[in-house]
N, CA, C and O atoms as a GROMACS GRO file, in nm:
protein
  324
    1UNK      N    1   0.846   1.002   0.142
    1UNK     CA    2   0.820   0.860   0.130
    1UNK      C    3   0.719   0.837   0.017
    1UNK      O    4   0.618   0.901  -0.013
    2UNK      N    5   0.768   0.738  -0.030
    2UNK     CA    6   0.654   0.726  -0.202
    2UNK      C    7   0.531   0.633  -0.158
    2UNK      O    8   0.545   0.526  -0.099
    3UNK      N    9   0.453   0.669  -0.183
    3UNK     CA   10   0.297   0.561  -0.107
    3UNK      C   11   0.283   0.441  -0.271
    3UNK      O   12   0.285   0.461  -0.393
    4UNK      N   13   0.271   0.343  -0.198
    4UNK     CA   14   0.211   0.255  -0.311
    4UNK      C   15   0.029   0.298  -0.337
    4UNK      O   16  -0.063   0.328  -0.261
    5UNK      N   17   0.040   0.282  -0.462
    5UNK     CA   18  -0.024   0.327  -0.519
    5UNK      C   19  -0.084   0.182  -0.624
    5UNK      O   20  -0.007   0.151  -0.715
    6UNK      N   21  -0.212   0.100  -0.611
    6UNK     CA   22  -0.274   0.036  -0.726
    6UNK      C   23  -0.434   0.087  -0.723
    6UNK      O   24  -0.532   0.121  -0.657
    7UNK      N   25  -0.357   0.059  -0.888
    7UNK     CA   26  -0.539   0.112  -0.948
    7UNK      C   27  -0.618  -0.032  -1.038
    7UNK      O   28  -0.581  -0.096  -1.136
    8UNK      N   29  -0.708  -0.040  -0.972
    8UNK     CA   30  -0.807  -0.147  -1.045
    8UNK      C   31  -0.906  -0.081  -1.206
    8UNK      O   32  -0.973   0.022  -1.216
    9UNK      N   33  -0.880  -0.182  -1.306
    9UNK     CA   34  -0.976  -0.029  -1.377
    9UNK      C   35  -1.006  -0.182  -1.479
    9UNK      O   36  -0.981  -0.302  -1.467
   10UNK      N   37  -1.070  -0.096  -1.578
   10UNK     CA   38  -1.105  -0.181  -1.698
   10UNK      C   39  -1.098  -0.093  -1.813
   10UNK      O   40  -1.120   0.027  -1.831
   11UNK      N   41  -1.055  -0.204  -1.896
   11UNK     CA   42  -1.042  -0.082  -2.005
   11UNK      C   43  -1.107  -0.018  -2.082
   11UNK      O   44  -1.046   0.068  -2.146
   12UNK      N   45  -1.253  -0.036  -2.106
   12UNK     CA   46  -1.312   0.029  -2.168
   12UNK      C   47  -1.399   0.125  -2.128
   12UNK      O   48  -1.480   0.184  -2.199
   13UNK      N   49  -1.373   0.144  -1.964
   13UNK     CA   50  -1.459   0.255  -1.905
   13UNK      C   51  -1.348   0.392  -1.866
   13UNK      O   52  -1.229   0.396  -1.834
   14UNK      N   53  -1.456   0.503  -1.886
   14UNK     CA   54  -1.413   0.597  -1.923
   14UNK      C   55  -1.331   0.688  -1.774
   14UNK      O   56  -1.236   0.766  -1.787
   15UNK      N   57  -1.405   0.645  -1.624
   15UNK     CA   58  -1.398   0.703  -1.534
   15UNK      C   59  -1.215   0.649  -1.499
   15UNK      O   60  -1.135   0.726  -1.447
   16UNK      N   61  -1.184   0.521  -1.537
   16UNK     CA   62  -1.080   0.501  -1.558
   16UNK      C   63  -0.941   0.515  -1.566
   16UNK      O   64  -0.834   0.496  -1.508
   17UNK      N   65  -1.026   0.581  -1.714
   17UNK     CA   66  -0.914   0.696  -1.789
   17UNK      C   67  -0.884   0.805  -1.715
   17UNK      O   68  -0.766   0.819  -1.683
   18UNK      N   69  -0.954   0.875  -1.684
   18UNK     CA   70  -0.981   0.982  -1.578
   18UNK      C   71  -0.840   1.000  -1.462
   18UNK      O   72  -0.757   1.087  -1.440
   19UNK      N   73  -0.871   0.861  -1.404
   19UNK     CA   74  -0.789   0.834  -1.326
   19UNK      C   75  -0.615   0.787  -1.375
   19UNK      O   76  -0.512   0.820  -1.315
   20UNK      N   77  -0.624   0.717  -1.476
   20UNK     CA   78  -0.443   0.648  -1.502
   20UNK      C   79  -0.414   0.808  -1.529
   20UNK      O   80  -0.319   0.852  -1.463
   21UNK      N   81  -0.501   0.935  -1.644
   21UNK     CA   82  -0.462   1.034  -1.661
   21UNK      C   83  -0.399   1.118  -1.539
   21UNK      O   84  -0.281   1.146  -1.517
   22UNK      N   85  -0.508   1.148  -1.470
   22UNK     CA   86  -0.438   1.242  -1.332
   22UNK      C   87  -0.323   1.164  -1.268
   22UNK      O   88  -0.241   1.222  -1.197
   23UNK      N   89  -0.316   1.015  -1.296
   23UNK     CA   90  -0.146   0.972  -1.183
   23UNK      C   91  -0.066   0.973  -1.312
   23UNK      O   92   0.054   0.973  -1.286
   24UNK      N   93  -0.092   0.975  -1.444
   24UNK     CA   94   0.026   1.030  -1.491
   24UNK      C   95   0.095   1.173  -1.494
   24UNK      O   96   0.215   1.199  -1.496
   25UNK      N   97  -0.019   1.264  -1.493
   25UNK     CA   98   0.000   1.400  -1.524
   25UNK      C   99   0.060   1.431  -1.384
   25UNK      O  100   0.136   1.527  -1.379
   26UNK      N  101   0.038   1.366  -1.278
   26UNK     CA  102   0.126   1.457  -1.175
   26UNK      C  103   0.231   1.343  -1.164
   26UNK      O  104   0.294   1.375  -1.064
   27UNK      N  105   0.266   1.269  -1.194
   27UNK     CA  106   0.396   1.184  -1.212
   27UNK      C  107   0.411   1.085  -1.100
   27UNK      O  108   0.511   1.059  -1.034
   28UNK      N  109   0.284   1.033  -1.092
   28UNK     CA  110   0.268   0.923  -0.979
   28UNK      C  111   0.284   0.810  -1.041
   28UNK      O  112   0.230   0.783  -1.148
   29UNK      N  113   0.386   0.710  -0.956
   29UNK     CA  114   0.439   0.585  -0.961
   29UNK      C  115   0.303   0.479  -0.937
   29UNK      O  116   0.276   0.458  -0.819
   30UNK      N  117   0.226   0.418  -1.030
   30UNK     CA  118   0.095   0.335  -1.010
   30UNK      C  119   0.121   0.180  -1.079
   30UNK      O  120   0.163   0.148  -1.190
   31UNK      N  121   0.085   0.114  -0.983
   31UNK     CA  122   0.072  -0.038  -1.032
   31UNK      C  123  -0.128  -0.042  -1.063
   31UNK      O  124  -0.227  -0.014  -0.996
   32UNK      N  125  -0.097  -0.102  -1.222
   32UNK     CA  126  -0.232  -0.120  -1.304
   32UNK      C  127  -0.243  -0.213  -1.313
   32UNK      O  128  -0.147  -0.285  -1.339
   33UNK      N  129  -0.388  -0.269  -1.295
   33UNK     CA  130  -0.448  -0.364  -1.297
   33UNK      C  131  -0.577  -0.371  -1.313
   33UNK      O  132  -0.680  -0.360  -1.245
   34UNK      N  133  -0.520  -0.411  -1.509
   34UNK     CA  134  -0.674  -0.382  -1.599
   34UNK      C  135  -0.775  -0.530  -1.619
   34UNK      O  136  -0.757  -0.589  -1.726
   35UNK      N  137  -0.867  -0.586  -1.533
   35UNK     CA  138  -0.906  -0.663  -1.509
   35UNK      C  139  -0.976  -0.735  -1.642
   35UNK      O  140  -0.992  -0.853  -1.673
   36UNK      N  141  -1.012  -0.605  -1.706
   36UNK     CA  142  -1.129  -0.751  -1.817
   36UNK      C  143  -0.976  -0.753  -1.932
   36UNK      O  144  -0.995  -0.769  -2.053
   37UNK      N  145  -0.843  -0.737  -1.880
   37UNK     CA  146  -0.750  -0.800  -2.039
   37UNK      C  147  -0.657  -0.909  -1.951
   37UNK      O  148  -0.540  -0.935  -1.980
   38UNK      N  149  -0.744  -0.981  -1.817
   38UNK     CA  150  -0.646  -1.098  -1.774
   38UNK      C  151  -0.723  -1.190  -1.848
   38UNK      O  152  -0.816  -1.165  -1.925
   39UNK      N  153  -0.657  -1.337  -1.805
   39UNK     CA  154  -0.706  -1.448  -1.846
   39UNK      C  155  -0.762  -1.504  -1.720
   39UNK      O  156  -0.715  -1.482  -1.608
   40UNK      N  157  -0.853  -1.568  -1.741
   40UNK     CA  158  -0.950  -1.619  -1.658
   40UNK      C  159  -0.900  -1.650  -1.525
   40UNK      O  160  -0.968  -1.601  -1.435
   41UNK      N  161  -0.798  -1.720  -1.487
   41UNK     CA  162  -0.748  -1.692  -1.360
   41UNK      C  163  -0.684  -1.622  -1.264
   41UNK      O  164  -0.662  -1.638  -1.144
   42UNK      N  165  -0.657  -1.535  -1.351
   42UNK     CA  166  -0.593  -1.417  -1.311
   42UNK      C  167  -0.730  -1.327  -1.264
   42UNK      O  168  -0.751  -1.284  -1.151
   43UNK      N  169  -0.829  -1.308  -1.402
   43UNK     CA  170  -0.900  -1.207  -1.389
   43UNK      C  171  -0.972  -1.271  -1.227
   43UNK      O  172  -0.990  -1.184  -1.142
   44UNK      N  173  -1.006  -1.395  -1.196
   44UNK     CA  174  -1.054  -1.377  -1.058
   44UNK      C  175  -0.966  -1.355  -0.963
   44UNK      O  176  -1.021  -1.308  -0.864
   45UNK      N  177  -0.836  -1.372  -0.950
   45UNK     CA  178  -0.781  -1.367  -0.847
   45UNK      C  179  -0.744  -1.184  -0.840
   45UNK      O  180  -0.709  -1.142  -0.730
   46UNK      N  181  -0.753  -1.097  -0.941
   46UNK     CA  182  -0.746  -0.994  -0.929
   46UNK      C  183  -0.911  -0.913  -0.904
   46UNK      O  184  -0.921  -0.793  -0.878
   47UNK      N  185  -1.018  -0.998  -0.916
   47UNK     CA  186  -1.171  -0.947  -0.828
   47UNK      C  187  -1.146  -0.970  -0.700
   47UNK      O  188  -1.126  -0.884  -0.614
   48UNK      N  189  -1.147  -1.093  -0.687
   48UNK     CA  190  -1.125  -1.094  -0.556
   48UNK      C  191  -1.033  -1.023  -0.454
   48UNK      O  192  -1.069  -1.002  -0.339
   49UNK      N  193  -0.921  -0.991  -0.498
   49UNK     CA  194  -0.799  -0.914  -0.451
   49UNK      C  195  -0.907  -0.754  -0.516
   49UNK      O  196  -0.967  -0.723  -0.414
   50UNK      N  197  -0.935  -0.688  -0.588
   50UNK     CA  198  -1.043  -0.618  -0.541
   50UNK      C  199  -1.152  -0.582  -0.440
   50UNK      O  200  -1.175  -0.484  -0.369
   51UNK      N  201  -1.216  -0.707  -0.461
   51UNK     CA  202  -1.282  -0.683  -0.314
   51UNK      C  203  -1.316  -0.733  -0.180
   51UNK      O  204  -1.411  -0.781  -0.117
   52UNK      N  205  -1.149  -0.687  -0.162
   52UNK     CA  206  -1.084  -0.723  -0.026
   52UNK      C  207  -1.081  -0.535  -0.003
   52UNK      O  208  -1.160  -0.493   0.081
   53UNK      N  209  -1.034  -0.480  -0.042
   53UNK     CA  210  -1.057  -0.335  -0.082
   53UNK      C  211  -1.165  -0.249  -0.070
   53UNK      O  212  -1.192  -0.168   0.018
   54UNK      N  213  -1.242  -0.290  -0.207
   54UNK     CA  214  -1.373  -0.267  -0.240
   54UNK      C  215  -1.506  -0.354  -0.236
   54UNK      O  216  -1.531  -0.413  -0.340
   55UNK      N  217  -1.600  -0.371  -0.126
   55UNK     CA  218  -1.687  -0.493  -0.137
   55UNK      C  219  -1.779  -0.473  -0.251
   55UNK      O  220  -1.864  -0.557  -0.281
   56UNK      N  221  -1.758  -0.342  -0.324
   56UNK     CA  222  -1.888  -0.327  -0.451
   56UNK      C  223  -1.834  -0.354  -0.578
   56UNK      O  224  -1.897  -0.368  -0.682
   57UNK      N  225  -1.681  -0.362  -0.558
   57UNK     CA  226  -1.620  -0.426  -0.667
   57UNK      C  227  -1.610  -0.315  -0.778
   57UNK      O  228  -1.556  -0.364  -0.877
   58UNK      N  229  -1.638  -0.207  -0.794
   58UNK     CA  230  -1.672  -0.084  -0.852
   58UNK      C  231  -1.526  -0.038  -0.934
   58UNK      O  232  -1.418  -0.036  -0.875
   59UNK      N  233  -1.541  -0.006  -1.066
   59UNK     CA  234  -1.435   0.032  -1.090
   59UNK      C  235  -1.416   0.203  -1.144
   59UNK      O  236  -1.525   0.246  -1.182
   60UNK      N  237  -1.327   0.286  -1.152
   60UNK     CA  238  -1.208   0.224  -1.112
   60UNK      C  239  -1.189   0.234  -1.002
   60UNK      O  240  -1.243   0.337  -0.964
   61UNK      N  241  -1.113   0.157  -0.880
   61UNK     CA  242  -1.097   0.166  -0.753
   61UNK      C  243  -0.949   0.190  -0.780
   61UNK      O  244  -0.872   0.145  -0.865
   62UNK      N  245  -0.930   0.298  -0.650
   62UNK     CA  246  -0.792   0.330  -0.649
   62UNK      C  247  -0.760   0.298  -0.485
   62UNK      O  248  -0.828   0.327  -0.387
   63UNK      N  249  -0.615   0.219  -0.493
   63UNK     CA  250  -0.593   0.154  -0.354
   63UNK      C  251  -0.437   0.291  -0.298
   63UNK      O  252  -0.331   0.298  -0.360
   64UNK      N  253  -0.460   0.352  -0.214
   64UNK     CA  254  -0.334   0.394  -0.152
   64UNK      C  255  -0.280   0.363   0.003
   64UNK      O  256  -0.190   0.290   0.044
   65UNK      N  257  -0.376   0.450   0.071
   65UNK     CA  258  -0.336   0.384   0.232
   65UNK      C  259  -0.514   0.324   0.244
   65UNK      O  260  -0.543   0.220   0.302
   66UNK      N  261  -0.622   0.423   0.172
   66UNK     CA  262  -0.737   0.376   0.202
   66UNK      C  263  -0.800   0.336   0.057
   66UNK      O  264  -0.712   0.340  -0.030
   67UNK      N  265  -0.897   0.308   0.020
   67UNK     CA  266  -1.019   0.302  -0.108
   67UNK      C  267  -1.020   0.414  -0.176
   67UNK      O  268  -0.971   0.507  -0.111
   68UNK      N  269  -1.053   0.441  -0.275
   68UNK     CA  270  -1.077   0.535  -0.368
   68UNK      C  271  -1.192   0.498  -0.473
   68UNK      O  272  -1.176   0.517  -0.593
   69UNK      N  273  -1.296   0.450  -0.426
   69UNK     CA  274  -1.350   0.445  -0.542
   69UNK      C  275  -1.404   0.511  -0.654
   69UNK      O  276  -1.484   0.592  -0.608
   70UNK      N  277  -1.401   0.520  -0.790
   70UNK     CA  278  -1.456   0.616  -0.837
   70UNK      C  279  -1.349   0.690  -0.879
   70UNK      O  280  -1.239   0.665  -0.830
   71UNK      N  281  -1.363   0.781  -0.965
   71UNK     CA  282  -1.282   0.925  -0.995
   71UNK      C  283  -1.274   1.025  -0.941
   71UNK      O  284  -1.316   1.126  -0.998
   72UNK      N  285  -1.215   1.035  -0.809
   72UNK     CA  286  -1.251   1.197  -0.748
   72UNK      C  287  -1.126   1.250  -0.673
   72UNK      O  288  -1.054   1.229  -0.575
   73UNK      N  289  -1.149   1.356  -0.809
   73UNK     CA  290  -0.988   1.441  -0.793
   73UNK      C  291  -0.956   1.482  -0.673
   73UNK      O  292  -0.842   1.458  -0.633
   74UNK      N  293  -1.029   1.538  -0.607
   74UNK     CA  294  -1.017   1.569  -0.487
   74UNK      C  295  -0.987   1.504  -0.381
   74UNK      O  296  -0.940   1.564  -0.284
   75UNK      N  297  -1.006   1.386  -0.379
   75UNK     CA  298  -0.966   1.289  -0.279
   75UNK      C  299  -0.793   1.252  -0.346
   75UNK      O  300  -0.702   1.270  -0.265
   76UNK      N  301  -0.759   1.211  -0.462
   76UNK     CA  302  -0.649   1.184  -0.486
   76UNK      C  303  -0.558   1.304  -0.467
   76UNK      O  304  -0.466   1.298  -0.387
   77UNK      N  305  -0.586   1.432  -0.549
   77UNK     CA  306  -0.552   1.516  -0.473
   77UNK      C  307  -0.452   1.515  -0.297
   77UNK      O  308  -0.333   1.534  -0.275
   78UNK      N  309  -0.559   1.488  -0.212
   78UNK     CA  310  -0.559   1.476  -0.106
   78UNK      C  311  -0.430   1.361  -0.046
   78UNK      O  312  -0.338   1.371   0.036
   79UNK      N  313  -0.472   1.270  -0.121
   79UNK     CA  314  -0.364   1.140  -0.046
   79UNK      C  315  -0.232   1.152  -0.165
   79UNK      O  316  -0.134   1.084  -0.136
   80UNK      N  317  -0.228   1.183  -0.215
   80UNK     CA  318  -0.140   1.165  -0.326
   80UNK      C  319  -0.043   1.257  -0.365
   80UNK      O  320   0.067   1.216  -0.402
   81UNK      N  321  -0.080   1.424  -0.360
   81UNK     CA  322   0.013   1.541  -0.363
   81UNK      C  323   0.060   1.613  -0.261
   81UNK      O  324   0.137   1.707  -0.282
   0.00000   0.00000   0.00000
């Protein structure tokens, strides 16, 4: 069964990258959602739809069955392979 998979990120931070890298390299299906390239109504309705998730709003947050905040291989690892 394929888990949905969204990632909150921005684009100019690096921990980010980190992350779209490892769900590409193992060939994970991810819905992105790069917050500072919406337009103003979007970009709130996608914070807020953040932190419903995440209350620190922290990026990048990775959404699967639970939170991910942060870059940590090991946890994606975990839910993901």
């Amino acid at each position: 069964m394929t888990k949905k998979v969204t990632v909150f990120t921005l684009s100019t931070c690096p921990a980010c990258k980190k992350v779209k890298t490892f769900l590409e390299e193992n060939g994970i299906v991810y819905t992105l959602i790069e917050v500072d390239t919406l337009d103003g109504s979007e970009q709130w309705a996608a914070t807020r739809e953040l932190a419903k998730h995440n209350p620190q709003a922290s990026y990048p947050t990775t959404v699967v069955e639970e939170v991910i905040a942060g870059y940590d291989a090991d946890a994606l690892r975990a839910k993901l392979l």
